[in-house]
MIFI-79966 format. One record per atom (N, C-alpha, C, O): atom name; residue number from 1; x, y, z; residue in three letters. Coordinates in Angstrom, 3 decimals. Layout:
<sites>
+------+-----+----------+----------+----------+-----+
: atom :   n :        X :        Y :        Z : res :
+------+-----+----------+----------+----------+-----+
:   CA : NUM :        X :        Y :        Z : ALA :
...
+------+-----+----------+----------+----------+-----+
</sites>
This chain:
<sites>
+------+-----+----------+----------+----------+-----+
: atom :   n :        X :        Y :        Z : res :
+------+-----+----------+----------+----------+-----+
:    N :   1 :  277.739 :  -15.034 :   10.126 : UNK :
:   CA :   1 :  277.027 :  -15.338 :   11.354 : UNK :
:    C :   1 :  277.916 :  -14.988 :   12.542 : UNK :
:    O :   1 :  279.045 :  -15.450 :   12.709 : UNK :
:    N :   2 :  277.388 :  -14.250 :   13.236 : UNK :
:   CA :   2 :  277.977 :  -13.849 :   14.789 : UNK :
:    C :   2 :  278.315 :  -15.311 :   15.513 : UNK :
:    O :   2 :  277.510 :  -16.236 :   15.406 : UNK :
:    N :   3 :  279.188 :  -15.415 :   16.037 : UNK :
:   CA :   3 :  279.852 :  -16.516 :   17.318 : UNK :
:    C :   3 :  278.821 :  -16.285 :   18.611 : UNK :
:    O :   3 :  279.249 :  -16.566 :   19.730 : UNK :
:    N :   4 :  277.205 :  -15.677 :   18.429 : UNK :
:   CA :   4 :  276.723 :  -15.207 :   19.931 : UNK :
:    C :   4 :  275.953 :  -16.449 :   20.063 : UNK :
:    O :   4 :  275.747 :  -16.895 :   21.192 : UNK :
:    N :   5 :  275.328 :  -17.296 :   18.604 : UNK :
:   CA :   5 :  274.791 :  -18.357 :   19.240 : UNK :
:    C :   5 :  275.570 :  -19.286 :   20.406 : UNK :
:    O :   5 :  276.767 :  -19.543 :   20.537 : UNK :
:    N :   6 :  274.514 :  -19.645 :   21.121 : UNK :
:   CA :   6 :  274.566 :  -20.871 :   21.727 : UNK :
:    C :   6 :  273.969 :  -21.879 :   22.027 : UNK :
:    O :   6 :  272.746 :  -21.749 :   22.080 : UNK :
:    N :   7 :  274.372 :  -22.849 :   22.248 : UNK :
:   CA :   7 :  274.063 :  -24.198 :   22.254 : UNK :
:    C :   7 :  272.545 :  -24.225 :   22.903 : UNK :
:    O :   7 :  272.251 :  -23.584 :   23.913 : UNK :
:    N :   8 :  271.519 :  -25.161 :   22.087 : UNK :
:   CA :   8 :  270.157 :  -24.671 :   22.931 : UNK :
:    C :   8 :  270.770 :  -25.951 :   24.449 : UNK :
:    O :   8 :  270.150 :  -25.887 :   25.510 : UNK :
:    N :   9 :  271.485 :  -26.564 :   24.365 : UNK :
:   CA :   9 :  271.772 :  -27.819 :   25.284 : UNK :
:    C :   9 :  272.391 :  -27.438 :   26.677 : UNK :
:    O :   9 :  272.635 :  -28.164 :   27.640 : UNK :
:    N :  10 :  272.638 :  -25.630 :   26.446 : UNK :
:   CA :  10 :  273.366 :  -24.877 :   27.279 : UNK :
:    C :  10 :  274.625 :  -25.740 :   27.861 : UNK :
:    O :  10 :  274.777 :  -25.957 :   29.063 : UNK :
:    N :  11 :  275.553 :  -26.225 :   26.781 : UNK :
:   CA :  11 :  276.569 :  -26.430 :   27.214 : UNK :
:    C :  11 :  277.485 :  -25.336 :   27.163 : UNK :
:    O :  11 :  278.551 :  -25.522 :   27.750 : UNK :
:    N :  12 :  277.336 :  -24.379 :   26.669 : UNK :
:   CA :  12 :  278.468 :  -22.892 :   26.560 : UNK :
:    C :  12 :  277.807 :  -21.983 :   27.509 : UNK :
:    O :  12 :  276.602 :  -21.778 :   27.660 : UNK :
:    N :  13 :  278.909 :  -21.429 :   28.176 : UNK :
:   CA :  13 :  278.477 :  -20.182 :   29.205 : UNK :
:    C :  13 :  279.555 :  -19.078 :   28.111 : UNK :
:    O :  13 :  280.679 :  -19.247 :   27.637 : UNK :
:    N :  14 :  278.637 :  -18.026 :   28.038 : UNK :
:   CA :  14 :  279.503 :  -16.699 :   27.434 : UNK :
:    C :  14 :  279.849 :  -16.075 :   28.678 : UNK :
:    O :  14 :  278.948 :  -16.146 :   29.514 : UNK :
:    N :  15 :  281.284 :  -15.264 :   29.180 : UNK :
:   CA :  15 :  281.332 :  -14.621 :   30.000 : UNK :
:    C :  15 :  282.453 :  -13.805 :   29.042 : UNK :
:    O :  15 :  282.695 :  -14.060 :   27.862 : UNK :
:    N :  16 :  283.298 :  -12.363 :   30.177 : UNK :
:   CA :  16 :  283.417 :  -11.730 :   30.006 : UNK :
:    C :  16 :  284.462 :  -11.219 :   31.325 : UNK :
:    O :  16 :  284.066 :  -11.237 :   32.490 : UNK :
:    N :  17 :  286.412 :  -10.581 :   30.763 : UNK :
:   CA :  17 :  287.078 :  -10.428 :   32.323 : UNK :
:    C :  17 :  286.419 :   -9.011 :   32.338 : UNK :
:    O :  17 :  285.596 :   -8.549 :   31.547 : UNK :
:    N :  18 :  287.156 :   -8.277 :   33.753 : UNK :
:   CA :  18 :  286.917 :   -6.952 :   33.599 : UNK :
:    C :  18 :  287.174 :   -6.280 :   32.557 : UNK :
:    O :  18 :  286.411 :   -5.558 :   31.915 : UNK :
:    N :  19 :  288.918 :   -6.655 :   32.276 : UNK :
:   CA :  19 :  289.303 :   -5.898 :   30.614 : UNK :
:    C :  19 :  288.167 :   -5.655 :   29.765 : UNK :
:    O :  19 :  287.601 :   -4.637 :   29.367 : UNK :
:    N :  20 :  287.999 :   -6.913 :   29.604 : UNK :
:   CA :  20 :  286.524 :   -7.426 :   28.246 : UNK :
:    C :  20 :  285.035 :   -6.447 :   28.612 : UNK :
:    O :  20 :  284.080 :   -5.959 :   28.008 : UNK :
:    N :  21 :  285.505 :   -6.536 :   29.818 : UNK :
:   CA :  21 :  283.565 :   -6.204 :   30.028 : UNK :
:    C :  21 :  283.437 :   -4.432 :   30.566 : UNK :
:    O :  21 :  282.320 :   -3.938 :   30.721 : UNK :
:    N :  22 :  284.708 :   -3.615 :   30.808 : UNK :
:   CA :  22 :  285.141 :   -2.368 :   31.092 : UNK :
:    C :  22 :  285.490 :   -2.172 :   28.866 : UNK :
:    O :  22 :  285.643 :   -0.987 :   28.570 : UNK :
:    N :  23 :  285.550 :   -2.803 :   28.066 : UNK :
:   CA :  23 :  285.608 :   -2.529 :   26.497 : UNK :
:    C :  23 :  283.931 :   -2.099 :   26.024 : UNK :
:    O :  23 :  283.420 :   -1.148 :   25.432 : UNK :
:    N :  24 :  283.438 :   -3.357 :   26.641 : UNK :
:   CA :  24 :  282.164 :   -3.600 :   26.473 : UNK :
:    C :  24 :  280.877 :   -2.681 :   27.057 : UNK :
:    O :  24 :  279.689 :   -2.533 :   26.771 : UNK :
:    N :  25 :  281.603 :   -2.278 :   27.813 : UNK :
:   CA :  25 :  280.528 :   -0.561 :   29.003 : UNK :
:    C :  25 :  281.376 :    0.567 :   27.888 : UNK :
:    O :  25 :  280.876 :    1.690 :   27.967 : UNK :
:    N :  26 :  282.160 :    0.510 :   27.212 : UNK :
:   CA :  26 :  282.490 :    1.866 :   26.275 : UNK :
:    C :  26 :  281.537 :    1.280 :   25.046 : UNK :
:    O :  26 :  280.739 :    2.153 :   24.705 : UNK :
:    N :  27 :  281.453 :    0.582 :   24.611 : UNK :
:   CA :  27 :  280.683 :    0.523 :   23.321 : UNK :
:    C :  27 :  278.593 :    0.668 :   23.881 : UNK :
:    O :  27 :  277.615 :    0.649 :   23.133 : UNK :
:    N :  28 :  278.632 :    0.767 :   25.041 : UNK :
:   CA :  28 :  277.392 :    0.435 :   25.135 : UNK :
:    C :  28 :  276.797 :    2.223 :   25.491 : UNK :
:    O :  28 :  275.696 :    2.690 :   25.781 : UNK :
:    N :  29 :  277.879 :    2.695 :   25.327 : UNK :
:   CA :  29 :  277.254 :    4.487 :   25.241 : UNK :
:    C :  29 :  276.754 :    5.114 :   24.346 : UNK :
:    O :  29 :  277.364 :    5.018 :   23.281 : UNK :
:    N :  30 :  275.710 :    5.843 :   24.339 : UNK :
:   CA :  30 :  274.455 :    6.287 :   23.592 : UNK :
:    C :  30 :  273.466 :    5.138 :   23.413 : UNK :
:    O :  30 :  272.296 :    5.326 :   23.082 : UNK :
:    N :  31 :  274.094 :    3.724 :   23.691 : UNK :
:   CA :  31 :  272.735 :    2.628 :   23.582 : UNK :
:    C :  31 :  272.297 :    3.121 :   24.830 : UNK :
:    O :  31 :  272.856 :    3.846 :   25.653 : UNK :
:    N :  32 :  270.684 :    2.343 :   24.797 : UNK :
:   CA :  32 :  269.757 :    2.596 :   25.537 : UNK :
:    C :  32 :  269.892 :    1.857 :   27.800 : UNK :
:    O :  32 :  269.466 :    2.209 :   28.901 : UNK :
:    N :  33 :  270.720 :    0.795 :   27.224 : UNK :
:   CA :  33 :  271.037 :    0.021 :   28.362 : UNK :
:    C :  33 :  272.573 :   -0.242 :   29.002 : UNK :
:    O :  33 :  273.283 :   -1.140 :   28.548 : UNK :
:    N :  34 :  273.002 :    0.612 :   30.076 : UNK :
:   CA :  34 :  274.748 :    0.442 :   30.234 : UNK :
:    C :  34 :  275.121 :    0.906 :   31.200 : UNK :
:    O :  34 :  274.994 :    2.095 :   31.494 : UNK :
:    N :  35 :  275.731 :   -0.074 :   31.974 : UNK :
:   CA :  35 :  276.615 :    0.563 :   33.244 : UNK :
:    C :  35 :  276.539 :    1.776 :   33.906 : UNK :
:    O :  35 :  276.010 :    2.559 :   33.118 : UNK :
:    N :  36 :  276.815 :    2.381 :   35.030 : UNK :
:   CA :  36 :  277.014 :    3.629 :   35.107 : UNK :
:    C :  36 :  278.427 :    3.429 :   35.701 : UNK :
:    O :  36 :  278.981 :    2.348 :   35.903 : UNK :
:    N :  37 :  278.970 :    4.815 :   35.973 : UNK :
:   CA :  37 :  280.615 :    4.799 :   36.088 : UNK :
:    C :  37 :  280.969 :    4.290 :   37.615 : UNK :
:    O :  37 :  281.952 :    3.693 :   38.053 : UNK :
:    N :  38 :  279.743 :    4.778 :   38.260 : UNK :
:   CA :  38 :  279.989 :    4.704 :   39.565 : UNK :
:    C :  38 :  279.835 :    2.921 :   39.566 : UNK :
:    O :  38 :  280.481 :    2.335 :   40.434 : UNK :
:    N :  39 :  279.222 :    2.315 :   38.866 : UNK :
:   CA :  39 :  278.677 :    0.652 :   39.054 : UNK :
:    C :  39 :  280.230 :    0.010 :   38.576 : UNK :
:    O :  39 :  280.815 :   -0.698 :   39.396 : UNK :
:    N :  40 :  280.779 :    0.241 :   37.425 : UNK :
:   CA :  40 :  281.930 :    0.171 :   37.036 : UNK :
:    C :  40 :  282.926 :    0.122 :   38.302 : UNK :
:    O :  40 :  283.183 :   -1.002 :   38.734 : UNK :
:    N :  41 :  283.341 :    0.914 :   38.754 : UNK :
:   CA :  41 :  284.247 :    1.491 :   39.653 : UNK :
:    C :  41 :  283.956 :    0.455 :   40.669 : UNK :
:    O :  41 :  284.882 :    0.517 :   41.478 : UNK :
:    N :  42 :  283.302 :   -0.267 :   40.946 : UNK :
:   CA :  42 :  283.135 :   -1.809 :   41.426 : UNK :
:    C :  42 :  283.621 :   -3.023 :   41.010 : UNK :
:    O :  42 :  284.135 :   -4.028 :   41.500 : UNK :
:    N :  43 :  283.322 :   -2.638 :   40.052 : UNK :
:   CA :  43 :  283.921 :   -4.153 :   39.328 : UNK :
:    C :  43 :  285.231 :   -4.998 :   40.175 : UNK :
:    O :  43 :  286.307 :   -4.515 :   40.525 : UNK :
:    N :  44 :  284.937 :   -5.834 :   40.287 : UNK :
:   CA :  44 :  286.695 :   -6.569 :   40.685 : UNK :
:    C :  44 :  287.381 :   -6.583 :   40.272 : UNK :
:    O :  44 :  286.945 :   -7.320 :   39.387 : UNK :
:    N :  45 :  288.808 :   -6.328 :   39.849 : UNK :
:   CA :  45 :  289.343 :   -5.837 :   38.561 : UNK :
:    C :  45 :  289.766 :   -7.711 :   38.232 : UNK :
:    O :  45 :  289.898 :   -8.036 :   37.052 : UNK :
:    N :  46 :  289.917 :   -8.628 :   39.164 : UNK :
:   CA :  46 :  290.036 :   -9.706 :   38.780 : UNK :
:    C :  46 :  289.169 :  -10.305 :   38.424 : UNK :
:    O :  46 :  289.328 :  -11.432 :   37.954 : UNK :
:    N :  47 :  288.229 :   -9.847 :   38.518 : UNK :
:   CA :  47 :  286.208 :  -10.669 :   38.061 : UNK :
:    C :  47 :  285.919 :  -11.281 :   36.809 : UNK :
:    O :  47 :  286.174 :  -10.582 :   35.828 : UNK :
:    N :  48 :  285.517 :  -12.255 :   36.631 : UNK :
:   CA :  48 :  284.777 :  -12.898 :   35.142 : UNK :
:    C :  48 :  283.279 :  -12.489 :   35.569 : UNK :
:    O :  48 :  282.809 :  -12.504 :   36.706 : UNK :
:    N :  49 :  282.627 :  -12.105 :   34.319 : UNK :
:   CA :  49 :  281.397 :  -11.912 :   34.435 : UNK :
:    C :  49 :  280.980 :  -12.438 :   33.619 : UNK :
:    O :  49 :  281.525 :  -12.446 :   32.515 : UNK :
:    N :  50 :  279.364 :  -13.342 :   33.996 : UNK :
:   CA :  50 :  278.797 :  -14.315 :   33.286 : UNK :
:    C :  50 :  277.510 :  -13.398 :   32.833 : UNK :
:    O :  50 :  276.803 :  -12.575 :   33.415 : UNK :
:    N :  51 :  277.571 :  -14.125 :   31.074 : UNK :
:   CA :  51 :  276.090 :  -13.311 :   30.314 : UNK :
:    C :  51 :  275.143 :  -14.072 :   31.081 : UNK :
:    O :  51 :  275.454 :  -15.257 :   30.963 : UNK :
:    N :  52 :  274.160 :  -13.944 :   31.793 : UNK :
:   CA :  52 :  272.929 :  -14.865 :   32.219 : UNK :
:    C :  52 :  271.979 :  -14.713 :   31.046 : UNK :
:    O :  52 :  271.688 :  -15.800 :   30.545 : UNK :
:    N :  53 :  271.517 :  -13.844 :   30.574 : UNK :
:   CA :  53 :  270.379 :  -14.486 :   29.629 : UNK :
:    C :  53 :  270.956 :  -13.009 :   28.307 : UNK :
:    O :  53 :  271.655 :  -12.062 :   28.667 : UNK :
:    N :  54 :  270.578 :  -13.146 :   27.242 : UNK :
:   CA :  54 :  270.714 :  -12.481 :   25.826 : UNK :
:    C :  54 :  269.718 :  -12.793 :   25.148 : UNK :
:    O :  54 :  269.009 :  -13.789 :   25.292 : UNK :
:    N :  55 :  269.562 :  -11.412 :   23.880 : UNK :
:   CA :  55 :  268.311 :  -11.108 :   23.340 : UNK :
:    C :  55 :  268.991 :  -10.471 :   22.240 : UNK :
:    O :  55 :  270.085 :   -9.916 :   22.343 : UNK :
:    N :  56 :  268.070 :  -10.601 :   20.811 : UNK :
:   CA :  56 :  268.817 :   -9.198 :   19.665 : UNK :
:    C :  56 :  267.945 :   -8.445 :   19.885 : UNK :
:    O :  56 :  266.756 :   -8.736 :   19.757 : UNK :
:    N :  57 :  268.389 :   -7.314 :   20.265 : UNK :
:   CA :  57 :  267.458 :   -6.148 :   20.295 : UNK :
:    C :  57 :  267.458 :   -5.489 :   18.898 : UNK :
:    O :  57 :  268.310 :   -5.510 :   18.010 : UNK :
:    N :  58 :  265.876 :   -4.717 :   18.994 : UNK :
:   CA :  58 :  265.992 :   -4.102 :   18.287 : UNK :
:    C :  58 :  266.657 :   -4.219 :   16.369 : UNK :
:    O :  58 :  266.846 :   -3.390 :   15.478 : UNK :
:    N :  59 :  266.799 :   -5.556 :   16.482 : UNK :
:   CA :  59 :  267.530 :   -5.768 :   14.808 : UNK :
:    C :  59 :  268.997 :   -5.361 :   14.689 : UNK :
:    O :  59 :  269.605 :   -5.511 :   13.630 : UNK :
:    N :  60 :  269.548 :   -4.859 :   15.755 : UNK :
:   CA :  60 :  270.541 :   -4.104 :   15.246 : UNK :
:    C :  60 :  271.935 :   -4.406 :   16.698 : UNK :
:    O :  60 :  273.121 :   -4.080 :   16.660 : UNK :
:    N :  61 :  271.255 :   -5.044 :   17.704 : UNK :
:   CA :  61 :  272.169 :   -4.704 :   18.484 : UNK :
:    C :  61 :  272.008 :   -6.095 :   20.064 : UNK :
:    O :  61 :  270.913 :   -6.276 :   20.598 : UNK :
:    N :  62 :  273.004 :   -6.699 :   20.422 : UNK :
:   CA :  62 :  272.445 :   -7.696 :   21.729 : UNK :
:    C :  62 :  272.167 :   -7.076 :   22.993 : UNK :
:    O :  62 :  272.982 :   -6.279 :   23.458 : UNK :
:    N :  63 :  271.242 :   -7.317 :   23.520 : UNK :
:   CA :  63 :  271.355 :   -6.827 :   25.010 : UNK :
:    C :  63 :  271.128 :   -8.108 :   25.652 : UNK :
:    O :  63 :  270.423 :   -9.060 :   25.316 : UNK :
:    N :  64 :  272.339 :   -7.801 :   27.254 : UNK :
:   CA :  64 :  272.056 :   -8.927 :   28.101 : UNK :
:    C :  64 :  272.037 :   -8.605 :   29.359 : UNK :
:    O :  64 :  272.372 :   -7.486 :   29.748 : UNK :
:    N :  65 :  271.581 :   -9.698 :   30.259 : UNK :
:   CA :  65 :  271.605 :   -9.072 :   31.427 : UNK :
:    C :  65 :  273.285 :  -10.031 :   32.070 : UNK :
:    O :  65 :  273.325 :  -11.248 :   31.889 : UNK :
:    N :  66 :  274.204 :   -9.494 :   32.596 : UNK :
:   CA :  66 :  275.038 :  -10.094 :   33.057 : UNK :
:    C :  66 :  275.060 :   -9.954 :   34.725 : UNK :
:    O :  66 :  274.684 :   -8.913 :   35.264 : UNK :
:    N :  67 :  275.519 :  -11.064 :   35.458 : UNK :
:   CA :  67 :  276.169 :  -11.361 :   36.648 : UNK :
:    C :  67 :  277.446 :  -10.812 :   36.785 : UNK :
:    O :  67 :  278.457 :  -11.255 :   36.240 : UNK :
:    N :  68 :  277.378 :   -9.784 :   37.565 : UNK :
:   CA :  68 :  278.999 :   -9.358 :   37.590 : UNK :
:    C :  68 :  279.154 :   -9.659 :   38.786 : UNK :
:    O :  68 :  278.317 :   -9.907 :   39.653 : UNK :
:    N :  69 :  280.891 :   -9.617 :   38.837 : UNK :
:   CA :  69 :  281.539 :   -9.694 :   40.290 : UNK :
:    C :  69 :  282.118 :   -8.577 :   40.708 : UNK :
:    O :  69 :  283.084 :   -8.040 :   40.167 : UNK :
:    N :  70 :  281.289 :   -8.035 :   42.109 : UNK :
:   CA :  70 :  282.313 :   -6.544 :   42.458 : UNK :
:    C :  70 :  283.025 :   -7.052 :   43.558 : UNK :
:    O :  70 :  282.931 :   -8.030 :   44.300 : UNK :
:    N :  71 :  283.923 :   -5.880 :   43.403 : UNK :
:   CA :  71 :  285.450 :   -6.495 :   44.328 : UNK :
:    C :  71 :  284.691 :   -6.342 :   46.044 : UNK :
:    O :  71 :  283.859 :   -5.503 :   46.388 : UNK :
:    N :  72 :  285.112 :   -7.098 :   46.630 : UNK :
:   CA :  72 :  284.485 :   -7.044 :   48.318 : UNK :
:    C :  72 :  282.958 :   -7.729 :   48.163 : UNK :
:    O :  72 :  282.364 :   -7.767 :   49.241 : UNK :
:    N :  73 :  282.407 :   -8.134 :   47.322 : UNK :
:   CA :  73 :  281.421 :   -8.809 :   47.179 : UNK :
:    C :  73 :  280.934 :  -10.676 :   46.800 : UNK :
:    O :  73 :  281.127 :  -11.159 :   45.685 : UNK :
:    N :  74 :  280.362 :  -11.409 :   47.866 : UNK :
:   CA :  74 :  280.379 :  -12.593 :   46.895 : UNK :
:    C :  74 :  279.161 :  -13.024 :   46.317 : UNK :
:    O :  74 :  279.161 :  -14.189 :   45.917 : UNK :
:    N :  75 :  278.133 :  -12.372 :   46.177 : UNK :
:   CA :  75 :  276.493 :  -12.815 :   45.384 : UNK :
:    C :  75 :  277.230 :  -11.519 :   44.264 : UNK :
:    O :  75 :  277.969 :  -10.580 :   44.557 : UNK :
:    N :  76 :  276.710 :  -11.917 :   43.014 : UNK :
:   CA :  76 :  276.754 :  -11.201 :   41.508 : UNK :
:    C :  76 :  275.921 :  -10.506 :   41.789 : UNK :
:    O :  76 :  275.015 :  -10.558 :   42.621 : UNK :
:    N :  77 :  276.437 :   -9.336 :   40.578 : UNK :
:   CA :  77 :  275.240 :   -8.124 :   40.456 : UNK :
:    C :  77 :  274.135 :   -8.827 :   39.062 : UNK :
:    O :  77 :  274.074 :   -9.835 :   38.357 : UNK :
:    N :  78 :  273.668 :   -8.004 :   39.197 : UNK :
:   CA :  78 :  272.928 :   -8.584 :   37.879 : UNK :
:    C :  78 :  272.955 :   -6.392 :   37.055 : UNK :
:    O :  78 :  272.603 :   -5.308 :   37.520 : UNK :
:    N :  79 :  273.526 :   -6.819 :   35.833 : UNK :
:   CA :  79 :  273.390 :   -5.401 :   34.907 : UNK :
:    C :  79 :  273.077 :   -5.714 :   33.353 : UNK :
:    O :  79 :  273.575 :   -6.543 :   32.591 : UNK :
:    N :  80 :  272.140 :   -4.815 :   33.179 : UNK :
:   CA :  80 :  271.750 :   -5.150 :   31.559 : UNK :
:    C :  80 :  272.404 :   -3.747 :   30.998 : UNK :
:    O :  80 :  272.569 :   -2.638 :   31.506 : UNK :
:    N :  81 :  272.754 :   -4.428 :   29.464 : UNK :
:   CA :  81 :  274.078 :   -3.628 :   28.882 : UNK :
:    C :  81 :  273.145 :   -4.068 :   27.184 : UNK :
:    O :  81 :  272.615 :   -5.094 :   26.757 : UNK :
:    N :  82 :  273.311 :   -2.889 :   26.725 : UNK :
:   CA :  82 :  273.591 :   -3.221 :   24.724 : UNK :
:    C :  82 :  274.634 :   -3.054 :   23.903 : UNK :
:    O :  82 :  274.681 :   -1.900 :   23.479 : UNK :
:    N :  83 :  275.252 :   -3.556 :   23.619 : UNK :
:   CA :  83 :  276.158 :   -3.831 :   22.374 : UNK :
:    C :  83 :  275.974 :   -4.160 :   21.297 : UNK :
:    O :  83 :  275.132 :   -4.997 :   20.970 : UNK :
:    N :  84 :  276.952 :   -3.385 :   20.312 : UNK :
:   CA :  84 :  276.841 :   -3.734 :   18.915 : UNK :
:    C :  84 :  277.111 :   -5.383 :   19.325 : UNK :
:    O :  84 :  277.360 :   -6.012 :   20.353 : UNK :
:    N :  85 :  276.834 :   -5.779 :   17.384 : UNK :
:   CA :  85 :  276.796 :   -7.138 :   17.392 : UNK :
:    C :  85 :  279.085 :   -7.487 :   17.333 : UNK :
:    O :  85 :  279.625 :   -8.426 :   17.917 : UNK :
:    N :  86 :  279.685 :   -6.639 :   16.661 : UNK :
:   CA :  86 :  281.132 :   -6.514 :   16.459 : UNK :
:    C :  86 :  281.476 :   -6.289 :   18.131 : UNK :
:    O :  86 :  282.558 :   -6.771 :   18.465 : UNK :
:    N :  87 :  280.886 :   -5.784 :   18.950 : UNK :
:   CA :  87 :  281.963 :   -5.220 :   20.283 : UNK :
:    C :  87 :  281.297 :   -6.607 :   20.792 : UNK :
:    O :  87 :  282.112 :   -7.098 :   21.574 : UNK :
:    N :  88 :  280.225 :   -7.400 :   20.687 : UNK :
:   CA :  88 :  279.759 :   -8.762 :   21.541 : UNK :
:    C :  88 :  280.799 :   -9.457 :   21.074 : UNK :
:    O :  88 :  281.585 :   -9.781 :   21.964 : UNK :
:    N :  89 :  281.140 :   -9.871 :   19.785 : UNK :
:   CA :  89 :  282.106 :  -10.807 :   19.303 : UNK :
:    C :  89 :  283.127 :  -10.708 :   19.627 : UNK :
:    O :  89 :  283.548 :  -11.779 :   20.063 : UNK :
:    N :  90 :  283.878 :   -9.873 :   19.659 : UNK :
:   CA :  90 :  285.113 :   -9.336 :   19.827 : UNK :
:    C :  90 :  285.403 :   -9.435 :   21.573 : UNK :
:    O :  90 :  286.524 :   -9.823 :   21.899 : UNK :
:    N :  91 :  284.378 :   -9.079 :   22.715 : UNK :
:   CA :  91 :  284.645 :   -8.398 :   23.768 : UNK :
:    C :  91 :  284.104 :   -9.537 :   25.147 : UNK :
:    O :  91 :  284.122 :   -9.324 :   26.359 : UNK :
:    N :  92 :  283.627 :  -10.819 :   24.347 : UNK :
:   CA :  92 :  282.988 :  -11.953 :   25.079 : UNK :
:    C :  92 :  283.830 :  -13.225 :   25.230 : UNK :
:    O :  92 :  284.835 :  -12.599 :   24.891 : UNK :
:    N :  93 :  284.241 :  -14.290 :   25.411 : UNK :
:   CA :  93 :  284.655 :  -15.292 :   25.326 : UNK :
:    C :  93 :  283.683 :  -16.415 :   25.483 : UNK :
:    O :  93 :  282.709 :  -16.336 :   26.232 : UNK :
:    N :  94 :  283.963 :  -17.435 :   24.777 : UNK :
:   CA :  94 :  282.460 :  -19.105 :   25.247 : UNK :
:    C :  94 :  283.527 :  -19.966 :   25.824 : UNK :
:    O :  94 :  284.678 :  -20.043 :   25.393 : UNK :
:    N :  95 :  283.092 :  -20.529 :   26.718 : UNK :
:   CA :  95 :  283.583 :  -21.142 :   27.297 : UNK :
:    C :  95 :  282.646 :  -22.945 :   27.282 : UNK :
:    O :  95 :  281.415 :  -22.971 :   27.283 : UNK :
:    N :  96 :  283.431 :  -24.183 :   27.272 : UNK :
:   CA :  96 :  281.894 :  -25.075 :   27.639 : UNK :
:    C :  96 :  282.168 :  -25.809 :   29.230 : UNK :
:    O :  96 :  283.011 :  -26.428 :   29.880 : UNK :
:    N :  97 :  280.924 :  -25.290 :   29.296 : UNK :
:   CA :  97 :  280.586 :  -25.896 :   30.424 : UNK :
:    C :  97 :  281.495 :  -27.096 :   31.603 : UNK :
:    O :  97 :  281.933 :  -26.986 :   32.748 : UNK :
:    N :  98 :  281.450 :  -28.378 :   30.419 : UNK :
:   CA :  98 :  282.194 :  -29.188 :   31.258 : UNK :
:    C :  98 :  283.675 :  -28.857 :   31.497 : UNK :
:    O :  98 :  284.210 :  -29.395 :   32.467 : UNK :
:    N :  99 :  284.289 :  -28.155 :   30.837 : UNK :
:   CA :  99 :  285.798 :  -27.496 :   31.017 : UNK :
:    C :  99 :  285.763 :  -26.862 :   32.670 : UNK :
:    O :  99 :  286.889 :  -26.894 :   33.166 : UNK :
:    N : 100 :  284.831 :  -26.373 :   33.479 : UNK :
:   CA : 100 :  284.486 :  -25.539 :   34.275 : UNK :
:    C : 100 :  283.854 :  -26.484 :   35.333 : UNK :
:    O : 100 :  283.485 :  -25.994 :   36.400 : UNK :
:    N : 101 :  283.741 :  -27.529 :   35.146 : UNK :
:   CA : 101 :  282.853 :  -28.513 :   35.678 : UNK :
:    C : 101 :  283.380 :  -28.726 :   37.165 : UNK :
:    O : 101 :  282.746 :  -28.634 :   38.216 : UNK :
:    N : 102 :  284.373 :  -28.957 :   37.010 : UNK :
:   CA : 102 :  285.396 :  -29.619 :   37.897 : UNK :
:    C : 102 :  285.945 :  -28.506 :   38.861 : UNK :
:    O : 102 :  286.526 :  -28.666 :   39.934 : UNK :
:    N : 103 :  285.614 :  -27.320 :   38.203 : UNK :
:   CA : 103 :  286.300 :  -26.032 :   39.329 : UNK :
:    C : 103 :  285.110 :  -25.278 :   39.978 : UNK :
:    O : 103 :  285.283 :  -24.406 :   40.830 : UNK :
:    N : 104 :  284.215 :  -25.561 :   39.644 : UNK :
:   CA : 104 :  282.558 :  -25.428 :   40.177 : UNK :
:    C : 104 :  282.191 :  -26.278 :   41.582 : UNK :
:    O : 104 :  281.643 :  -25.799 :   42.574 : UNK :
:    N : 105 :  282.672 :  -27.770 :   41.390 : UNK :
:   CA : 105 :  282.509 :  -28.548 :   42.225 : UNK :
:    C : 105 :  283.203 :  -28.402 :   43.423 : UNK :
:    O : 105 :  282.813 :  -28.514 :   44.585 : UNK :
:    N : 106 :  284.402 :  -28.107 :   42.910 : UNK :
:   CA : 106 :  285.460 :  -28.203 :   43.934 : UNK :
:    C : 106 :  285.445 :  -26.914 :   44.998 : UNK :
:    O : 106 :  286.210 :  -26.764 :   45.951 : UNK :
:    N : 107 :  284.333 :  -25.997 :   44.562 : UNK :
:   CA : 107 :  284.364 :  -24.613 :   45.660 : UNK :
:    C : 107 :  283.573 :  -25.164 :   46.763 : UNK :
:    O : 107 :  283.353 :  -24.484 :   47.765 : UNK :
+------+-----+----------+----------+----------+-----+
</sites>
């Protein structure tokens, strides 16, 4: 079983740094849904990007739409991306919620 479930209680947020999510725009080439270079080349290179919603596509592969952070920007982008189910596991981190709780509030 893949690590992509999550909690239906939505206590886990999956996100993703640039490292992770610049791994994750190389595996998503020849899929149907992915970055372009020029959207990339935005990215913040310090940015976490949050999965907002996920789906298995297709039997074979996740697509999500993520919130990214570009550098000089403070509202998220929103980009839908497909990945194998190995580059999601590998290229995502879960985080829970209340760990984050406290640094949410405090902005």
């Amino acid at each position: 079983m893949h690590n992509s479930i999550i909690k239906s209680d939505l206590s886990i947020i999956r996100f993703a740094t640039t490292f992770q999510f610049l791994a994750l725009a190389k595996d998503s080439k020849g899929r149907n849904r992915g970055p372009s270079v020029d959207l990339l080349k935005q990215l913040d290179p310090n940015g976490i990007h949050v999965l907002g919603y996920q789906f298995f596509h297709n039997d074979v592969e996740w697509r999500g739409c993520w919130l990214c952070k570009f550098d000089y920007q403070d509202s998220p982008v929103k980009v839908w991306m497909d990945n194998s189910t190995e580059a999601y596991d590998t290229f995502t981190s879960l985080e829970e919620v209340s760990s984050i709780e406290g640094c949410i509030q405090a902005v």
